[in-house]
N, C-alpha and C positions, 0 to 999 in steps of 0.2 A: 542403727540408731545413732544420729549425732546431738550430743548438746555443744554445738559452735563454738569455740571451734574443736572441740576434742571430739574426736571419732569412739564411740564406747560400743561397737557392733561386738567385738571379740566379747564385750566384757556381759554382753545378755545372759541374763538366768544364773547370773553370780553372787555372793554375797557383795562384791565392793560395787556393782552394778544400784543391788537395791539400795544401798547404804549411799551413794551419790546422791536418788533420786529422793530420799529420806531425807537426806540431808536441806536437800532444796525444797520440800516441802515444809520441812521444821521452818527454816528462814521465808518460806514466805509467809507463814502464821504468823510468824513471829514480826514481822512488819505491820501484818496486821493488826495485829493488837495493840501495837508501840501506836499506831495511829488513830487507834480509838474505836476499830472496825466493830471491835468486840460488844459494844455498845449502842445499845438499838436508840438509845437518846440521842447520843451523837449523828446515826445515820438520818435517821429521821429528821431531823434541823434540817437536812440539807434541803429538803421540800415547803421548810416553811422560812428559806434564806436567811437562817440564824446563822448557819456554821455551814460552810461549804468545802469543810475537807474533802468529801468525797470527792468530789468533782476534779480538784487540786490533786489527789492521790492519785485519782483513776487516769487522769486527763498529762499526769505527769509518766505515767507507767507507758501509757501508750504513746508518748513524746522518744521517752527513752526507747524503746522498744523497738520502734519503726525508724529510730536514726540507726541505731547499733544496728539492724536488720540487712537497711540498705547500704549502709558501710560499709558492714562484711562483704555483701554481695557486690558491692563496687568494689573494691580492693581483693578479690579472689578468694576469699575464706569463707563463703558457704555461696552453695546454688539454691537461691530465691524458688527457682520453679520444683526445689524437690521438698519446701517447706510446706506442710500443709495448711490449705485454706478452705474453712468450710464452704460448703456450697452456698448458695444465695438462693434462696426460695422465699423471694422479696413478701408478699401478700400473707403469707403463713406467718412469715418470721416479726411483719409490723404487729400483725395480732397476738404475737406470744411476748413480744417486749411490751405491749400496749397488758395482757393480763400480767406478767413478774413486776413491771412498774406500780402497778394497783394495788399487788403482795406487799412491795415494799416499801408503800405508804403505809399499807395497814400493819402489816407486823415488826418492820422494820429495820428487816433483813433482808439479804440475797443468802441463796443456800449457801455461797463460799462462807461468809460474814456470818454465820447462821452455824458453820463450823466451829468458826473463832469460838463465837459463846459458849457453845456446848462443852466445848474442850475448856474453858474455864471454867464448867459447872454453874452456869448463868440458865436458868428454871426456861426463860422464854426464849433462849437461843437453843434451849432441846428439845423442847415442842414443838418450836418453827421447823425446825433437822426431819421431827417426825410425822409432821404434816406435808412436807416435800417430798419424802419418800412416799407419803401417802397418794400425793397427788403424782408421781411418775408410775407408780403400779396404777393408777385409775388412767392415766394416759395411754401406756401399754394396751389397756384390757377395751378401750374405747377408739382406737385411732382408727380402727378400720373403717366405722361408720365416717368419717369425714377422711379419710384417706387422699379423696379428689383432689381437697382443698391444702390439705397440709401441701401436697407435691407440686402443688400450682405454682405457675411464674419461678420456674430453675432457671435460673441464668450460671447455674456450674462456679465453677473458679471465677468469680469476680472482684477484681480489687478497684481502689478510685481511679490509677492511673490506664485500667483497663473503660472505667467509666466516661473522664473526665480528658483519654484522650492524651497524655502530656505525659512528661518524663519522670521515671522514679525520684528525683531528686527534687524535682519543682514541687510534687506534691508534697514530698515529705516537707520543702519549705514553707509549703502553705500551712501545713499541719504545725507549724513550730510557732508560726506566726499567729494561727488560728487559737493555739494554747496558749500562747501569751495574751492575748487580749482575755479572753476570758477569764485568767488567772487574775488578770487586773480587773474587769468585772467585777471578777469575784470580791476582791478586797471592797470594793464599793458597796455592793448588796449587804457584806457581812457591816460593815457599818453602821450602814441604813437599817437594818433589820437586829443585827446582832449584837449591836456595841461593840465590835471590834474596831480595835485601831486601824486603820492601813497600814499603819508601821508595822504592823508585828509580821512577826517571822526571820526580823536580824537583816544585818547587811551582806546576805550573799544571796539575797534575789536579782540584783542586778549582773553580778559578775556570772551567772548563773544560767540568767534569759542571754547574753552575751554569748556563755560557752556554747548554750544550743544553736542559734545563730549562727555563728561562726562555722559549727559543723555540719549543717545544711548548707551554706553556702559553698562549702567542700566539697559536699554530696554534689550539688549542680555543678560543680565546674567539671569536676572530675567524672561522672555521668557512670551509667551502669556497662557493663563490661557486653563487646558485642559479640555474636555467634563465635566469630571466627579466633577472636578472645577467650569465648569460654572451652571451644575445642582446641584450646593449646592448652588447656588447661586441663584437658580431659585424663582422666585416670590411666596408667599404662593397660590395666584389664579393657578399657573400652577401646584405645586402639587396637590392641591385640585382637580384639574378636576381627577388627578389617583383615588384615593382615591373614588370618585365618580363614577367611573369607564364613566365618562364623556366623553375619548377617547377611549370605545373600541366597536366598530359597528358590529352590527349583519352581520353575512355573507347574509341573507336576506337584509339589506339595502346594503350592495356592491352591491350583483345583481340589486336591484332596482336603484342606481344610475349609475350602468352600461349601462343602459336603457335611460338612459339623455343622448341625443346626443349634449346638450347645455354646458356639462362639460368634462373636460378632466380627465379620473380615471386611476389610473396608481397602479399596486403593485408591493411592493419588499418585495419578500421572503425570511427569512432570513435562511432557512433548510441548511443541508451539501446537496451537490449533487446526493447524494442517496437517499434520499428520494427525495427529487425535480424532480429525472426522473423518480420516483412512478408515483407520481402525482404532477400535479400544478395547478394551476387556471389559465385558460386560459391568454398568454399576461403576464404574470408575469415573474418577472426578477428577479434571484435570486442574492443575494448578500450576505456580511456577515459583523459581527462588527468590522473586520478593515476597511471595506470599508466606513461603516458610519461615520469615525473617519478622513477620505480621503476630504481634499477640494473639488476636483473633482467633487464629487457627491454631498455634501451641495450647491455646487455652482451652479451643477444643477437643484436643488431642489428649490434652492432662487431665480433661476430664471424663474423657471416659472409661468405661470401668474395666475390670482384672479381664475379663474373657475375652475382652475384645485385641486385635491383632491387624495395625495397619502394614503396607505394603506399599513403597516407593518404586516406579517405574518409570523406565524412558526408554530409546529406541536401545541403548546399550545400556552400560551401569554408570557412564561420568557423570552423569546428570543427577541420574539416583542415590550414588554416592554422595554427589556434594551436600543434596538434598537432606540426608540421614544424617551425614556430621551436625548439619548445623543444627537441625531438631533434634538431635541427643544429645548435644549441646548445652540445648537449653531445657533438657529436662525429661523428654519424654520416651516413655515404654514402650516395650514390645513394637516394636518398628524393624519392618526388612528390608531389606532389596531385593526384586524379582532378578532372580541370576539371569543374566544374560539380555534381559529386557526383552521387549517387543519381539525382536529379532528371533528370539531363542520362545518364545509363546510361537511363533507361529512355524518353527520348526517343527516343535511337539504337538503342535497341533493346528493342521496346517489354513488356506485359505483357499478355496478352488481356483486351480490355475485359469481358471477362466479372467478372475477377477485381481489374481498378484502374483506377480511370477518375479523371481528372485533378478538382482541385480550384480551383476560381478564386482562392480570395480563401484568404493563406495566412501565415505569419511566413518571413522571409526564408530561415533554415535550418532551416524548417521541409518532410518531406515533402509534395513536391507532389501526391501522388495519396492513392487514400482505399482500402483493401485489402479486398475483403469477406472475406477470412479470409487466414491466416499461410501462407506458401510459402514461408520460407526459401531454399535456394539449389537449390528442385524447378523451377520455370519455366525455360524455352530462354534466357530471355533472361538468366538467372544466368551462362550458359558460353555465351556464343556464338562462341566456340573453334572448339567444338566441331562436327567433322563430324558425328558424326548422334546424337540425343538420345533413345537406346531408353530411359535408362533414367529418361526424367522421362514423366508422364503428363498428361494434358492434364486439367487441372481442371473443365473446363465444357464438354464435349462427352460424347457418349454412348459406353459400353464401348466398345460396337463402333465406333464413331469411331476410338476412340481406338489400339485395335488395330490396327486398319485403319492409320494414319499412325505409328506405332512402327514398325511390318512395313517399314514406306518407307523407313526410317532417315534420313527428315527430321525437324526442329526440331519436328513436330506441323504442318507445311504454312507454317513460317517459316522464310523465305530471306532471312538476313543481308546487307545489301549490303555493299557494301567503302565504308565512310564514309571521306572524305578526311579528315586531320591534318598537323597541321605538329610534324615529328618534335621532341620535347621531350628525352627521356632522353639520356643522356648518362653511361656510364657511368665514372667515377672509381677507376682503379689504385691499386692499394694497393700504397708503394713502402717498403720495409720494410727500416729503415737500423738495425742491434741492432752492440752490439760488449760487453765485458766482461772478465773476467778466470777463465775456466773450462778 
């Protein structure tokens, strides 16, 4: 567990641990109450634009928030892709903000705000307290019947600059900019509606919308740190594991964790497309190193869940290799390299020499063998998983051969041994530490 930049993993299940997080809880009460959160009169104005603190509070926390965020993360003091972000499950989540909005018209709270009171002994900040618990055990006990709908529309780890396309810094600038207007809005409305001054709030509003500015404009120039950036930065434990050769698993253990129907195995090939339609390992998606360098697919990768265990390959490990630094890089779990690659799959499990026969003299991640034509992931030795292989054909044997050994429901007359390994994988828990004000 880090609170950024201080690393507090040693200090888990400690007294000075919980007394940290105690401490940052008292201080954020305690702001909130200094701001008037405690007070269902004040929050409420905000909807009938008497008083738009809220907005200013809320709209301020998240200004700071996402500058400090992408700071750190541009200047090397914390990695962005191991902070968590809840998932986006768009359609569910507009209908749950669309009912907490309507709560908090009517009673005048949000459950954080709804804390505040009650820890003051405010009668209808411990009623609201006790009708939200009420309504999260009635959620619990009911969610299965609409379960469909809650799960609908996942788009996973989504952030704007994942949406909108464009750089951690632009956004954040837009968002600086975006809360400044609004904050001037706001003085407007509160006049028209509220009788406030525009003047109020003193003369460090401006030195103030300036500082933010200033350091967004920082943020852009300076821009977020790139792969090859963040793996010089990487921990001495993560390069040690290269070194160790910690992350590179026998094609023997793929096959045998292919065999776990309790995990999710996934590989990505990193070949040109010519060898990929030689051969591939069954189920393998090929890709390349711009692609790992692509949010897109980190963000698929970060998002999927504890069980699952991808697998980088190429005709040798340089490729594989490169591949893996720069996606551990930037964040993501349980990732190997198939030792030896391609090369070393079809040692252990071979290709009938009809169809590949080895090549002497060759570049180092370069295929070792020579393909008389394209087999994809049709050969036994693509899945050799796999208890029996009806539905591949045997390329270089006659119909009726071939028939003949389908009927068997063996490999085409190949019996996979059980190749020895020295167990590599090692799956990595995803411990998921979120708190807020909702």
């Amino acid at each position: 567990m880090n609170l950024a930049p201080l690393d507090l993993s040693a200090a888990v299940g400690t007294v000075r641990y919980a007394l940290i997080f105690g401490a940052v809880g008292f201080g954020f009460g305690f702001i909130l109450e200094m701001a008037g959160f405690g007070d269902t009169r004040k929050l409420a104005a905000q909807f009938y634009l008497k008083d738009m603190t809220v907005l200013k509070v809320m709209f301020t926390g998240i200004v700071v928030a996402s500058l400090m965020l992408a700071l750190a993360s541009s200047f090397g003091l914390l990695d962005l892709h191991r902070v968590w972000v809840n998932p986006t499950f768009l359609w569910s989540e507009i209908a749950g903000g669309a009912i907490m909005g309507v709560g908090f018209v009517l009673g005048g709270f949000c459950p954080g705000t709804s804390l505040v009171a009650a820890a003051t002994l405010k009668i209808d900040g411990m009623l609201f307290l006790v009708g939200a618990l009420l309504g999260v055990w009635a959620f619990g006990e009911t969610v299965g019947s609409f379960e469909p709908f809650w799960l609908s529309s996942d788009y996973g780890r989504f952030t704007l600059p994942d949406w909108l396309g464009l750089p951690m810094g632009v956004v954040v600038l837009a968002i600086v900019v975006v809360a400044l207007g609004a904050f001037r809005l706001a003085e407007v409305v509160e006049a028209r509606f509220g009788g406030v001054s525009p003047t109020a709030g003193g003369r460090g509003k401006w030195p103030a919308a300036i500082a933010l500015l200033a350091a967004a404009s920082v943020l852009v120039v300076h821009g977020q740190p790139t792969p090859e950036q963040q793996w010089a930065r990487a921990a001495p434990a993560t390069r040690q594991r290269v070194e160790t050769r910690a992350i590179f698993a026998s094609p023997a253990e793929v096959v045998s964790l292919r065999k776990d129907t309790s995990l999710e195995v996934s590989i990505l090939d990193l070949r040109d497309e010519h060898d990929f339609n030689l051969f591939h390992v069954g189920g393998a998606r090929r890709t390349d190193d711009a692609e790992t360098r692509a949010p897109a697919l980190v963000a698929r990768l970060l998002g999927k869940p504890a069980w699952a265990v991808t697998f980088l390959v190429s005709n040798g490990e340089t490729e594989a290799l490169r591949a893996w630094e720069s996606l551990t890089a930037q964040g993501v779990p349980n990732l190997y390299v198939v030792e030896g690659g391609i090369n070393r799959w079809l040692e252990l499990y071979a290709a009938p020499t009809c169809v590949a026969a080895p090549i002497a003299q060759r570049d180092a991640d370069a295929l070792a063998y020579r393909f008389e034509f394209a087999t994809g992931q049709s050969l036994p030795a693509a899945s050799p998983e796999l208890p029996i292989s009806r539905g591949f054909r045997l390329p270089c044997g006659s119909e009726n051969e071939d028939e003949t050994l389908r009927a068997s429901g063996e490999h085409h007359g190949n019996v996979w041994p059980e190749h020895p390994f020295v167990k590599r994988v090692q799956l990595q828990t995803k411990s998921v530490v979120k708190g807020g004000c909702g």
